[in-house]
N, C-alpha and C positions, 0 to 999 in steps of 0.2 A: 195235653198239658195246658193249651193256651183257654180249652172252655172250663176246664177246673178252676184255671185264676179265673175266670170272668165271673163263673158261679158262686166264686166266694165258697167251694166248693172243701176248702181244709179246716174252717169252721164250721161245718155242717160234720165233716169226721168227728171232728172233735167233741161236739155233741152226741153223737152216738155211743162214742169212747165215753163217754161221762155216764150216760143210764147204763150201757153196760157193763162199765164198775157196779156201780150200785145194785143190779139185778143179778150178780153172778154170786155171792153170798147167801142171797135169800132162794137162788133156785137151787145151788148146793143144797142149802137146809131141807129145802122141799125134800129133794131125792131122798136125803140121806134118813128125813123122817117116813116117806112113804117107804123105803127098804124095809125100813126098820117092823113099822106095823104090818108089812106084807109076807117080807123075807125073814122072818127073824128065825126060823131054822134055816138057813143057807147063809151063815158067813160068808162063806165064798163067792157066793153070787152077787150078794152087796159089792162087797170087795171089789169084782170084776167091775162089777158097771159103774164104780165111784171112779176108779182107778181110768177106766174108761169116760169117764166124763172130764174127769179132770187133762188128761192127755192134751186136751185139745189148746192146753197152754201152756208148751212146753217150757217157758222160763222159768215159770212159778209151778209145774207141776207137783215137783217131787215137794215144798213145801205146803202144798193142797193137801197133798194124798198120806202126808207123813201121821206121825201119831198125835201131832198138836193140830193137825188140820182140819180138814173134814170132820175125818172118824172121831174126832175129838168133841163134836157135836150130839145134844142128845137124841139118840134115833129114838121112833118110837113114842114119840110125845106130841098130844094133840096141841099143846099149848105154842110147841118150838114150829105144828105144822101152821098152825093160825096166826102164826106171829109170820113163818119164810113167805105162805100166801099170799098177804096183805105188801110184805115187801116186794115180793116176786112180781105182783099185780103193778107194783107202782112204779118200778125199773123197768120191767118187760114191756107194759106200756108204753114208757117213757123211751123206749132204744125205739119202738116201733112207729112210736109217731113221730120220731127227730130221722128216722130212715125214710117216713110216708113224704115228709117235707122235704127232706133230701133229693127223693126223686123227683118231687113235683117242679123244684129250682132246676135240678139237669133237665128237666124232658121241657122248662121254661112254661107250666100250666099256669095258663090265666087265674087267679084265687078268684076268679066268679066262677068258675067250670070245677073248680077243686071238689073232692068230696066234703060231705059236714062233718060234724061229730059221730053221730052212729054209722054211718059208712065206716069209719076210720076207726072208730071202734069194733066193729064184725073184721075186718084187716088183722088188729092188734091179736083178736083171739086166733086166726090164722096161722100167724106169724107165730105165736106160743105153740101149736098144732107143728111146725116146723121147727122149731126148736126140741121138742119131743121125739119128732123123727130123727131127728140128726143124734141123738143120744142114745139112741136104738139104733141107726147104724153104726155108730162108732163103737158098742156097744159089741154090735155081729161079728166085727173087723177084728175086734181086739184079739181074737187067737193067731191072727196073721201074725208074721215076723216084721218087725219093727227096726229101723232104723241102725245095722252095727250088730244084729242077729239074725243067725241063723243063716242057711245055705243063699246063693245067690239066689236063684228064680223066686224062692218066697220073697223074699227083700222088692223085689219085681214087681213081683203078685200083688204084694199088698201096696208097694206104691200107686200102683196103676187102679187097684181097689181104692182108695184112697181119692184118688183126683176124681175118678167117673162119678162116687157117691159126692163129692165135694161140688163138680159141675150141676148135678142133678136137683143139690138143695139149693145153688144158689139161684137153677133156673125158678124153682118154684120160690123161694125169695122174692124175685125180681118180678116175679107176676104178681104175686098178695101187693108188692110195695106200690108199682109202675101201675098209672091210671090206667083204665081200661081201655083206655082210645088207642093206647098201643098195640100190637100186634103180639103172640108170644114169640113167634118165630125171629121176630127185629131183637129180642133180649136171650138168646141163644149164643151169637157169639161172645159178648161181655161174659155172660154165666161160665161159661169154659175157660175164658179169658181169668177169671176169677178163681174159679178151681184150682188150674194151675196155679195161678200164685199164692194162695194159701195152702196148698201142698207145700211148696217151696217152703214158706215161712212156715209152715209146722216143721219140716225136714231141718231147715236151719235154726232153729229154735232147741230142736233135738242134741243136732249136732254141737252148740254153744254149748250148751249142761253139761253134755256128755263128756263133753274134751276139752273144754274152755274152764268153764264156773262149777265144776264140777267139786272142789274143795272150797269154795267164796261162802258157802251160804253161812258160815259164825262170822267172816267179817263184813256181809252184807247185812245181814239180818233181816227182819221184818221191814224194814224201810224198805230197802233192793227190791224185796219182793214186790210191795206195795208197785213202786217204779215202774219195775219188770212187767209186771200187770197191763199197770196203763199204757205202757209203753207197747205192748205187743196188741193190743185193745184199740189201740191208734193209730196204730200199723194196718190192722186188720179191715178198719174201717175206710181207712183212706186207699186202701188197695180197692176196696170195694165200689166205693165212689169213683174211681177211675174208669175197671171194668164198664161199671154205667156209662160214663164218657163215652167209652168206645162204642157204645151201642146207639148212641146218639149220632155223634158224628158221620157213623158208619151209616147211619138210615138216612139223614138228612142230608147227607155229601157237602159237610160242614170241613172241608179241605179244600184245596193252600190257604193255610190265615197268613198273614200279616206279621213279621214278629216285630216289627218296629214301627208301625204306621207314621203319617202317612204313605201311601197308598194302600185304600182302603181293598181289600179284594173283597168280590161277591159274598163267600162265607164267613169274611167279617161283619157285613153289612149283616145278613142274615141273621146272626148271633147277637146282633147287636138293637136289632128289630126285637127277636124273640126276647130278650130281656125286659126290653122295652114294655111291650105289650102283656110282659106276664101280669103286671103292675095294675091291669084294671080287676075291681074289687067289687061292683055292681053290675047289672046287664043295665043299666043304663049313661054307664060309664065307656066309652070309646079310645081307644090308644092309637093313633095315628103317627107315624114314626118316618121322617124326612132327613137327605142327607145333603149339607151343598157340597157345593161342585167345588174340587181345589182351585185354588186363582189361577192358574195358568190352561185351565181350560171351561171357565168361568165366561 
């Protein structure tokens, strides 16, 4: 918690939460128009993997998936897929390079060592390549039993399906996002660390609908949802950025901080360097980072 504040780390979620508003409309579109020109004998299978796409936000689901939502979109038109493209491109980009910067402030990379533009470009299209997958697993999973159905051990089953594929994507996440100077093995525990708690938040998100807001959606409306959205978008992201945290601290034995300094301890000093020096922007630019001594032993 203490290197999240240092990081400035709940404005960088926030960031992410913003292009992922923006990008999650235009890659509906996508889908809903590649179904269309692909699947258009197989209602059903649209159906599943829309329904399956949309799951993965359970506050706003069931107004996604409903008859104004999604499907309310025209499949099947090159114009609605040229048009979700260009957006998808410009959101999808936009989550993947405010996540690329995100890590680069956790892991404290000097911006002379940072990737350029086409680095972080070949990343972005990665990051789309994993997003794909993960809609293709959720996709696999969908015949499992869900949350409040069906016998216990499915309920199980698919929780435990659920977390393993959720750890899986965020490890390969965290490798496209995380400079290459990292290890993958050091962004292992965070990626699980993660899993878990986006299982959770998908499970309680469920469970809210299900048995909470379950009758709200005419007195919430489109507004709620809009909310709900961003709200679970912000959630998602700022759990994320955490996970990270923990894969930092954990590598660099960035523990006991300080909670009230003074008395600086070592992994304050440390963290407080790394800030420091991330700050140089030329290789001819040097960050040299000195601490005095408190008066009493001065």
């Amino acid at each position: 918690m203490k290197k999240f504040g240092d990081d400035s780390a709940g404005s960088l979620a926030a960031l992410i939460a913003y292009y992922g508003f923006l990008s999650l409309f235009p890659l509906l579109l996508v889908l809903t128009t590649v179904l269309g020109l692909f699947f258009s004998h197989d209602a059903a299978l649209q159906t599943r993997i829309l329904n399956s796409a949309v799951s993965q936000f359970p506050i706003v689901g069931n107004q996604l998936s409903g008859r104004h939502g999604v499907s309310s979109l025209h499949a099947g038109s090159g114009v609605g897929l040229i048009v979700g493209l260009i957006g998808l491109v410009w959101g999808s980009f936009g989550v993947s390079q405010a996540a690329q910067r995100a890590m680069a402030e956790i892991w404290n990379v000097p911006g002379v060592t940072r990737p350029g533009f086409f680095p972080r470009l070949g990343r972005s299209l990665e990051f789309l390549a994993i997003l794909a997958l993960d809609v293709a697993l959720t996709t696999f999973l969908a015949g499992t039993a869900t949350l409040g159905h069906g016998p216990v051990w499915s309920q199980v089953l698919a929780v435990v399906l659920s977390l393993v594929s959720s750890a899986v994507l965020y490890v390969l996440g965290f490798r496209v996002l995380t400079p290459k100077s990292i290890k993958t093995n050091c962004l292992i525990p965070g990626a699980i660390l993660a899993g878990v708690g986006w299982t959770i938040l998908s499970l309680a998100g469920t469970f809210l609908v299900g048995h909470t807001l379950r009758h709200s959606s005419q007195v919430y409306g489109y507004f709620g949802s809009v909310l709900g959205l961003i709200s679970f978008l912000y959630l998602a992201a700022e759990l994320t950025i955490y996970a990270a945290e923990v894969n930092v601290v954990r590598m660099r034995n960035l523990y006991p901080r300080s909670i009230a300094p003074p008395p600086l301890t070592p992994a304050d000093r440390a963290v407080l360097s790394a800030i420091a020096e991330q700050g140089e922007r030329r290789p001819e630019q040097r960050v040299h980072v000195e601490f005095s001594l408190p008066e009493d032993d001065a």
